[in-house]
C-alpha angles and dihedrals in degrees: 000000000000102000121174094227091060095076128037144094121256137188119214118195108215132194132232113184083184152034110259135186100223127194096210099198109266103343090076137246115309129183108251104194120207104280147079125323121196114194118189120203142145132195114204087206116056111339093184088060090047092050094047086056093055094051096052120093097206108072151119100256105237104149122052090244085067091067098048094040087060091072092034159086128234100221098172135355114207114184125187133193109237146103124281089271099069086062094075101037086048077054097050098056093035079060095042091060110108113280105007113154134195101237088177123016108225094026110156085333098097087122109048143027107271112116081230146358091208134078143187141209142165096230131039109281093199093106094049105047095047091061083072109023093093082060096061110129102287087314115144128212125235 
């Protein structure tokens, strides 16, 4: 079955009402002040069942986004159809918006070359990254 919904790359802004101190598997424990986290992903087999991963509380952590969405919020989900490569392009504009910051180098990047798949800031980035998302390689929203 070659549904459209099996292959793609996502982001996923996530909440912290509070600094926390995070043990984050084997990459260490980072400081993860209050604010705004964006995570960037994508599955090439079945991207609905990994974000649906992400979104349940009850799980064994695997990804490094298991351990940070433990403390917070999901604010927004955003999926895209495309191929792996538009993961790290999607990761690169989200980190070239004003004011994004690395909280954890190697976060959710093990298997490419970007410093982090993970970004903070103080206010929520949604408005901003939507003005670009639709640009995103040849990536389609849906």
């Amino acid at each position: 079955m070659n549904n459209v919904s099996n292959k793609g790359v996502y982001y996923i802004i996530i909440k912290l009402f509070q600094n926390h101190y995070i043990k984050i598997g084997c990459l260490g424990t980072f400081s993860f002040p209050a604010g705004f986290y964006v995570y960037v992903g994508s599955s090439q087999n079945n991207l609905e069942r990994r974000i649906e991963r992400h979104l349940r509380r009850e799980k064994k952590f695997h990804w490094h986004i298991d351990y940070l969405l433990h403390y917070g919020k999901v604010i927004s989900v955003q999926k895209y159809s495309g191929e792996k490569s538009a993961e790290c392009l999607l990761n690169c504009k989200i980190g070239n918006i004003r004011n994004a910051k690395i909280p954890a180098k190697g976060f959710g990047s093990s298997d490419c070359t970007c410093v982090s798949h993970l970004h903070f800031f103080l206010d929520d980035p949604e408005p901003m990254i939507s003005k670009f998302k639709a640009n995103v390689s040849s990536a389609k929203t849906y």
